[in-house]
C-alpha beads as a LAMMPS data file, in Angstrom:
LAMMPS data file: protein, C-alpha beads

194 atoms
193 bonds

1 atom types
1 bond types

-500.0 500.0 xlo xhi
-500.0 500.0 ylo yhi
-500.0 500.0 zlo zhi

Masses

1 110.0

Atoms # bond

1 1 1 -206.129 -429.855 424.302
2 1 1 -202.842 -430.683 422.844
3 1 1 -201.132 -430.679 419.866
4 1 1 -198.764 -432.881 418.278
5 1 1 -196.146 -433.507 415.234
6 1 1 -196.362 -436.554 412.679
7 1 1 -193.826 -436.530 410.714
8 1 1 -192.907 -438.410 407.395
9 1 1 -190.498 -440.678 408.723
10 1 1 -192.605 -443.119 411.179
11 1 1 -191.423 -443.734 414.483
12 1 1 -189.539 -446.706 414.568
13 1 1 -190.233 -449.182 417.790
14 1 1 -189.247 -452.187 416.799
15 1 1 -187.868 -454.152 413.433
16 1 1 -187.398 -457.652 412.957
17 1 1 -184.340 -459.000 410.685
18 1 1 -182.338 -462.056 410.574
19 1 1 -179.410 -462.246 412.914
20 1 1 -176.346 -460.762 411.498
21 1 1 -178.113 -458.954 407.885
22 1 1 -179.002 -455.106 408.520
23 1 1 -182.691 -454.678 408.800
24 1 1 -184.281 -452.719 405.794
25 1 1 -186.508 -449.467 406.854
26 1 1 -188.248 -448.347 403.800
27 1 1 -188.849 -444.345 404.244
28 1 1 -189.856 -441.556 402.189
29 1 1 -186.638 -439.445 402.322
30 1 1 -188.332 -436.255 403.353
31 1 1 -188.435 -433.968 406.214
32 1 1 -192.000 -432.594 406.172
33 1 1 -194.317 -432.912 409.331
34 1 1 -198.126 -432.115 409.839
35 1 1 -199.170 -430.271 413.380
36 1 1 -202.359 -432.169 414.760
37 1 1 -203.925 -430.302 416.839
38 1 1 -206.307 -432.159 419.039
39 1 1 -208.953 -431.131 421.767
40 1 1 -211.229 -433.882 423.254
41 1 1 -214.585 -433.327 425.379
42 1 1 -215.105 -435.138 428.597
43 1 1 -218.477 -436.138 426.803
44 1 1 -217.156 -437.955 424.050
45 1 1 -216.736 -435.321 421.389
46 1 1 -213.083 -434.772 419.616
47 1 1 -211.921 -432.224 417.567
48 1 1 -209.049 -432.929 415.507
49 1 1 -207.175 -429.699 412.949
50 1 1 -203.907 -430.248 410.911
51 1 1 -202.209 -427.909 409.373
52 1 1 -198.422 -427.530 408.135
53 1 1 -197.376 -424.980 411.071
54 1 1 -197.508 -425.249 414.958
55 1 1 -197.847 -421.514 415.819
56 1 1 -199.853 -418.857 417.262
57 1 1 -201.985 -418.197 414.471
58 1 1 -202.891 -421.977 413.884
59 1 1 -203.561 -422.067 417.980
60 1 1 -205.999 -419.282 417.386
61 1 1 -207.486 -421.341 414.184
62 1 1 -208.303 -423.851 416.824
63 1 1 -209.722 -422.027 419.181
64 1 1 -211.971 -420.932 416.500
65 1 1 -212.966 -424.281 415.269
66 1 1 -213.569 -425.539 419.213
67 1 1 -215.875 -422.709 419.656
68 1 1 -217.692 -423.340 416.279
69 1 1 -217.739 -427.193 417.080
70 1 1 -219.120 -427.105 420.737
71 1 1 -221.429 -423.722 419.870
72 1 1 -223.834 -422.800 423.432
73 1 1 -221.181 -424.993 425.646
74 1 1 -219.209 -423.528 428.958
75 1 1 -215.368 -424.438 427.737
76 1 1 -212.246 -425.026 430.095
77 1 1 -209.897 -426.231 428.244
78 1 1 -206.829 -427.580 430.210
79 1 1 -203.194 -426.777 428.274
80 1 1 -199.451 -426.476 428.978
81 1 1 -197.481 -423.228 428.561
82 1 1 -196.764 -423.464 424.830
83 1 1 -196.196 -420.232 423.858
84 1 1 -198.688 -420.446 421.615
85 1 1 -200.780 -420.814 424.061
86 1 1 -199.648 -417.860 426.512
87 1 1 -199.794 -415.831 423.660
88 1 1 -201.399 -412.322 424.685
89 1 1 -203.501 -412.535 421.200
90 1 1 -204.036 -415.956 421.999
91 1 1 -205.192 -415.373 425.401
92 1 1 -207.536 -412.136 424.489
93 1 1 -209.650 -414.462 421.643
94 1 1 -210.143 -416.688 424.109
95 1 1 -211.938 -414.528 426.074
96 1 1 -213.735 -412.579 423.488
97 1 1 -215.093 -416.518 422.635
98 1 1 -216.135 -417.445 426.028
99 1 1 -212.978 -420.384 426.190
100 1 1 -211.372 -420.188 429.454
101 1 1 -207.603 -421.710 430.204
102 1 1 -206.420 -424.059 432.955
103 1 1 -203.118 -424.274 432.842
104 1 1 -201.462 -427.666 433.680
105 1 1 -198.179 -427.752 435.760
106 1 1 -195.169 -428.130 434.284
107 1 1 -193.815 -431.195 432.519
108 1 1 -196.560 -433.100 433.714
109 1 1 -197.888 -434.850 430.470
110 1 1 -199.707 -437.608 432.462
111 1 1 -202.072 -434.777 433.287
112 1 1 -203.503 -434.591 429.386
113 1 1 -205.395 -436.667 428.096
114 1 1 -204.845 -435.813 424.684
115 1 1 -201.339 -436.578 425.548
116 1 1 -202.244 -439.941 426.338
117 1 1 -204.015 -440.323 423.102
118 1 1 -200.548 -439.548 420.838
119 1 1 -198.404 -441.111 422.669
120 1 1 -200.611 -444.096 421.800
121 1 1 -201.349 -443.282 418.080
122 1 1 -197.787 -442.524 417.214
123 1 1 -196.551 -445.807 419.266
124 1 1 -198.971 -448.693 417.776
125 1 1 -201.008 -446.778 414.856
126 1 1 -197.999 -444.935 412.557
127 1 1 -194.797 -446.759 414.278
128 1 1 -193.116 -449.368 412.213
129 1 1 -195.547 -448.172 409.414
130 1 1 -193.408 -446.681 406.074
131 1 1 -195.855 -444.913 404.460
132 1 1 -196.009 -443.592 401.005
133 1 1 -197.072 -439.869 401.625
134 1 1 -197.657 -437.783 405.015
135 1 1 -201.053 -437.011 404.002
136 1 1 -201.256 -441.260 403.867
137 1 1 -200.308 -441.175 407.660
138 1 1 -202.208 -437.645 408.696
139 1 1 -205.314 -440.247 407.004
140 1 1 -204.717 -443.210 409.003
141 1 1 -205.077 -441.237 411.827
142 1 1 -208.251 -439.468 411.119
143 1 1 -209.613 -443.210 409.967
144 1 1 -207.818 -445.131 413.406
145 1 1 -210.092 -442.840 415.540
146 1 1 -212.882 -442.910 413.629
147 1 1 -212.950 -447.129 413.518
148 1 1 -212.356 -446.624 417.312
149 1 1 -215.170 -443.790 417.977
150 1 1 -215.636 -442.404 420.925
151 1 1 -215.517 -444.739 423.838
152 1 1 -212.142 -446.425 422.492
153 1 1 -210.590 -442.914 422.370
154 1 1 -211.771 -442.061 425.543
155 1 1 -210.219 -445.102 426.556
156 1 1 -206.833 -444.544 424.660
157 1 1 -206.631 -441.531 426.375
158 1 1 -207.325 -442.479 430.230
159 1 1 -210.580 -441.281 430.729
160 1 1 -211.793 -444.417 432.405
161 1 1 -208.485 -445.520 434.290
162 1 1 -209.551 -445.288 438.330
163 1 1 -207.206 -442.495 438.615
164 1 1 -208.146 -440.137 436.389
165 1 1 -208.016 -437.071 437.963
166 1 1 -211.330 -435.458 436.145
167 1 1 -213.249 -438.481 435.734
168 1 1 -216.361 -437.399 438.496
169 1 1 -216.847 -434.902 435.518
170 1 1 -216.908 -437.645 433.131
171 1 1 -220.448 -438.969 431.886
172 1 1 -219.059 -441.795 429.895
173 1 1 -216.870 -442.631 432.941
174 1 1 -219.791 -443.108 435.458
175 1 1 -222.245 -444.986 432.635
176 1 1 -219.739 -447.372 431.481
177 1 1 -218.936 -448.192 435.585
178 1 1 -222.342 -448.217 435.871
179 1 1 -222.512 -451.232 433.365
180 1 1 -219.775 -453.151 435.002
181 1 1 -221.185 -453.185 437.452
182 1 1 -222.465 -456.940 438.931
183 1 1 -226.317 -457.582 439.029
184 1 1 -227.447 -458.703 441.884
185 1 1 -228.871 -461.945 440.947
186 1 1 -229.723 -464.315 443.766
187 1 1 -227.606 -467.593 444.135
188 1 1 -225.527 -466.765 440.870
189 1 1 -222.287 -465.744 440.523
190 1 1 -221.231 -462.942 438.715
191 1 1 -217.724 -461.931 437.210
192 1 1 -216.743 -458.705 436.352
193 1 1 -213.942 -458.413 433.410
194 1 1 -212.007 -455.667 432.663

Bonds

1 1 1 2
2 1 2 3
3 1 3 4
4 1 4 5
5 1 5 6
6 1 6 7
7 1 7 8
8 1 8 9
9 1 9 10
10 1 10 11
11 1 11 12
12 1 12 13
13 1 13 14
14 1 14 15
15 1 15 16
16 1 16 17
17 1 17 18
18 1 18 19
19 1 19 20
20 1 20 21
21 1 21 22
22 1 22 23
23 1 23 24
24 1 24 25
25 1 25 26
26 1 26 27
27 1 27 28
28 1 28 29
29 1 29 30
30 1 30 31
31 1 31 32
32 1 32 33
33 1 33 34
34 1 34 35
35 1 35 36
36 1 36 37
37 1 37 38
38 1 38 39
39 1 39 40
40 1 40 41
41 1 41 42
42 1 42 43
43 1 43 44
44 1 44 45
45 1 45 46
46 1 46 47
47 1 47 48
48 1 48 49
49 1 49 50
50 1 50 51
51 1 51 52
52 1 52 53
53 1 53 54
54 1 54 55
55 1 55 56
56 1 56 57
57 1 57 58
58 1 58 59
59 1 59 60
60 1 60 61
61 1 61 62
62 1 62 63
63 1 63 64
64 1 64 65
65 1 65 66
66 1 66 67
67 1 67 68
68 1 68 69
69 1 69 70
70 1 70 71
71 1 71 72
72 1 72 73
73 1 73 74
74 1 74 75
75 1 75 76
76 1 76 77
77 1 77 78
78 1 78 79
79 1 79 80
80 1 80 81
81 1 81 82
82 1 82 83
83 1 83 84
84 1 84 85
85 1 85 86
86 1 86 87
87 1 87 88
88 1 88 89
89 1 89 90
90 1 90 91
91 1 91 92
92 1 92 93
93 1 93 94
94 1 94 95
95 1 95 96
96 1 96 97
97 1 97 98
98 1 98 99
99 1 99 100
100 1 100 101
101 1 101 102
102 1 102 103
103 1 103 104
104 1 104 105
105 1 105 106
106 1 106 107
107 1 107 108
108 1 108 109
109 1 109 110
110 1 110 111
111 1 111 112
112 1 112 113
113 1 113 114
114 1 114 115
115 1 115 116
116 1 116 117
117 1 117 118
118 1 118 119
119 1 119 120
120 1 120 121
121 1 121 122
122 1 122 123
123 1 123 124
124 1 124 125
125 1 125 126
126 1 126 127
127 1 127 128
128 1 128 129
129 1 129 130
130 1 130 131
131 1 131 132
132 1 132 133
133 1 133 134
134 1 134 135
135 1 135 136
136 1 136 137
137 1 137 138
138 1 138 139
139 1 139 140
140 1 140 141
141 1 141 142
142 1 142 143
143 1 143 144
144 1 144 145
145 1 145 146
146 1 146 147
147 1 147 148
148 1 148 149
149 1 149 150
150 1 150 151
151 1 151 152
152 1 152 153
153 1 153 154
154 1 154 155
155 1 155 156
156 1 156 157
157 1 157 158
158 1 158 159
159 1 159 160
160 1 160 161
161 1 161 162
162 1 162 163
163 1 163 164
164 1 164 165
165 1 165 166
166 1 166 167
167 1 167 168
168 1 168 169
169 1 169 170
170 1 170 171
171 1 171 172
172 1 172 173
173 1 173 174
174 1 174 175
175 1 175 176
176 1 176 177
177 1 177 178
178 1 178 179
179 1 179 180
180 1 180 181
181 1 181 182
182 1 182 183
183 1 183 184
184 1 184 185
185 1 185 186
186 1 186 187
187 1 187 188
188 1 188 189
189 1 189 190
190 1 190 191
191 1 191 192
192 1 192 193
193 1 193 194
């Protein structure tokens, strides 16, 4: 679980101009930002939530929705110390919903997933991308993961890399090795691409 910030200014990676003319970078002109709050299951499920506020009360909005979305489940969901998160409200709903907290160490992004998953939306979906409204980027994100479902996400996000550190809990993880893996056919040779 993690949450992020798009803002209406995209980031900007890269922009090509001609040597020695300034390069144009067409923006909206306003400072407003969306809070995407986004928790993913190790069995393929996401739950993404935006709202206008990263706070307390939209944390415990979340929590909400997670419990509604994955209704009957046993939930660990692994965070950093936001305080949002450490919130004693915050901490007391989710025990009242059954939600229990992991907390990751410090500065150690690498750990999330979800992480993973921004990093890569904001760098190659919304960067270098003027957009005409926020609500046009908030949309292209919602459609991006959608198009990409839930294997590419997983992917995004570094469920399947060897070293993920949860991936023996991971069902998608062990099917789609499964699948790589080479037949045993006699006398032909097999490749395996990744």
């Amino acid at each position: 679980m993690d949450e992020t910030i798009v803002t209406s200014t995209p980031p900007l990676r890269a922009k090509w101009a001609l040597q020695g003319t300034k390069a144009v970078v067409p923006i909206i002109g306003d400072h407003t930002r969306r809070v995407l709050y986004g928790t993913m299951s190790l069995q393929g499920g996401l739950l993404i939530h935006d709202t206008p506020e990263c706070n307390q009360d939209e944390f415990q909005i979340h929590l909400r929705m997670i419990r509604s979305f994955w209704r009957g489940w046993n939930i660990v969901l692994f965070l950093d110390r936001a305080p949002s998160h450490t919130a004693e409200e915050s901490l007391l709903l989710a025990e009242e919903l059954g939600i229990a907290f992991r907390w990751l160490p410090v500065a150690c992004p690498k750990l999330n997933p979800m992480d993973h998953l921004w990093r890569h939306i904001k760098g190659d979906v919304l960067a270098n991308t003027p957009l005409h409204s926020l609500d046009e980027g908030v949309l292209e994100v919602h459609r991006y993961l959608q198009d990409i479902g839930p294997t590419g996400w997983m992917r995004k996000a570094g469920l399947f890399s060897d070293t993920f550190w949860l991936r023996e809990y991971c069902p998608y993880y062990v099917k789609l090795r499964a699948s790589l893996q080479p037949a045993k056919n006699k006398g032909k040779a097999n490749t395996l691409y990744n």
